[in-house]
C-alpha positions as a printed Julia matrix, in Angstrom:
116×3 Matrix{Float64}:
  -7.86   44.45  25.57
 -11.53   42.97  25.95
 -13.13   43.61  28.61
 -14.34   41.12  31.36
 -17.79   41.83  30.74
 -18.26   41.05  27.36
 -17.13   37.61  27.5
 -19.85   35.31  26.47
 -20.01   32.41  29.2
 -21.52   29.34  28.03
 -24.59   28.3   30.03
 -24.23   25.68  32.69
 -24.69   22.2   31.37
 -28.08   20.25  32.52
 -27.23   16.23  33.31
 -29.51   13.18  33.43
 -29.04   10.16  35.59
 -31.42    7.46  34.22
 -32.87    4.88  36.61
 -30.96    2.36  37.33
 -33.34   -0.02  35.52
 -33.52    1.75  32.94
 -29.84    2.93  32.16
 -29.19   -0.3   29.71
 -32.29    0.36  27.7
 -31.09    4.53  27.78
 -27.75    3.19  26.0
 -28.74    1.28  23.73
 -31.56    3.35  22.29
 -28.41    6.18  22.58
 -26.03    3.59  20.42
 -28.75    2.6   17.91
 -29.8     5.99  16.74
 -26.39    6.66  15.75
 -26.69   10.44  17.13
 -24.76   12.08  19.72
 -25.73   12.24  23.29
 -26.88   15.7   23.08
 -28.82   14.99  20.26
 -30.16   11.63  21.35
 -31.49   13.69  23.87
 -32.73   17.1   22.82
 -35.05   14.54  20.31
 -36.22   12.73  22.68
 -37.31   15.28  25.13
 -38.66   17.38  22.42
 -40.9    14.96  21.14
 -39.88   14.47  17.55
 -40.0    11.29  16.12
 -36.07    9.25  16.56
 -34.66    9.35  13.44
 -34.08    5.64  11.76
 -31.13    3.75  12.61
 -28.13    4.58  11.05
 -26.79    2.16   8.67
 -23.1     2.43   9.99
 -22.01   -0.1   11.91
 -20.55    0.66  15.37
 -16.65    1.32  15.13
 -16.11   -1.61  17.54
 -18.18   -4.13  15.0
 -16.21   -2.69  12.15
 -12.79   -4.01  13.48
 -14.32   -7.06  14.65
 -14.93   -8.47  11.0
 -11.88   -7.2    9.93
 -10.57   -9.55  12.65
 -13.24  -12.66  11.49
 -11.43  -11.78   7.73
  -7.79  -11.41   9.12
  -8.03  -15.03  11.59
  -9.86  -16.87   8.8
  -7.52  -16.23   6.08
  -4.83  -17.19   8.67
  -6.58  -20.46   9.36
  -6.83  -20.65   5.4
  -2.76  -20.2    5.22
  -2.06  -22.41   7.78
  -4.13  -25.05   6.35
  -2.53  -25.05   3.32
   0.47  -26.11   4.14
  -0.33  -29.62   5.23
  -0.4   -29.87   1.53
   2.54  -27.88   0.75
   6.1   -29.34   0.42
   8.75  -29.54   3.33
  10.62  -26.73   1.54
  11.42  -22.94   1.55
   7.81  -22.33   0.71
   6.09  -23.63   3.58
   9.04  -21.59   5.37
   7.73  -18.25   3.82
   3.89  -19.05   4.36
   5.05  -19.93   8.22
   6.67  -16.03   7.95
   4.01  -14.69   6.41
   1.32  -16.8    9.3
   3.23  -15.41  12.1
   3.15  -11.45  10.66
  -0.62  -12.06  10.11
  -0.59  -13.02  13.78
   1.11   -9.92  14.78
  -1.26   -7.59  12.82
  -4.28   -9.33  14.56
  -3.27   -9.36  17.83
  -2.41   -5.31  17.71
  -5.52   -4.63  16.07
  -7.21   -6.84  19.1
  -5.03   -4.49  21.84
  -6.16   -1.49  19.48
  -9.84   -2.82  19.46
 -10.31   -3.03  23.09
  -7.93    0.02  23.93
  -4.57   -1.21  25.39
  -0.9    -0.67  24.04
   0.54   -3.93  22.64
């Protein structure tokens, strides 16, 4: 069995409470370096110079042009059948519309956190 006293404790953590004025700029300067908060940080306060921004996008802006892709090729679908004929084709593009529809609006629930 160990003993009590040679368990390693981890050292309290230190916390930082921006000005309120400042807390949007302290975000977004967080967001745009693409580094954790802890690192964001420890550069910061250590003087080294930020690191460029990262070239990935933010998860949330990734979804939102698969969305843009997803609604536009449903507009492009939908349009199409003014010019298709009053048969079981335009039946199966209406099928087809309507599944789009329901991938979009889970990814939208997804996207902004909430069950469908």
């Amino acid at each position: 069995m160990t003993d009590p006293k040679d368990i390693k404790k981890r050292s309290a953590p230190i916390s930082y409470r921006p000005p309120a004025g400042l807390r949007g700029e302290f975000y977004a300067r967080h967001l745009k370096s693409g580094l954790s908060m802890n690192a964001f940080i420890t550069e910061a306060i250590f003087g080294r110079p930020m690191p460029r921004q990262t070239r990935r996008p933010p998860v949330e802006e990734v979804e939102l042009v698969k969305l843009l892709a997803l609604a536009a090729s449903i507009r492009d679908e939908l349009a199409s059948l003014q010019d298709a004929p009053q048969d079981h084709q335009m039946a199966e593009r209406l099928v087809k519309a309507l599944d789009d529809l329901s991938v979009l609006r889970s990814a939208i629930f997804s996207t902004i956190g909430r069950s469908t």
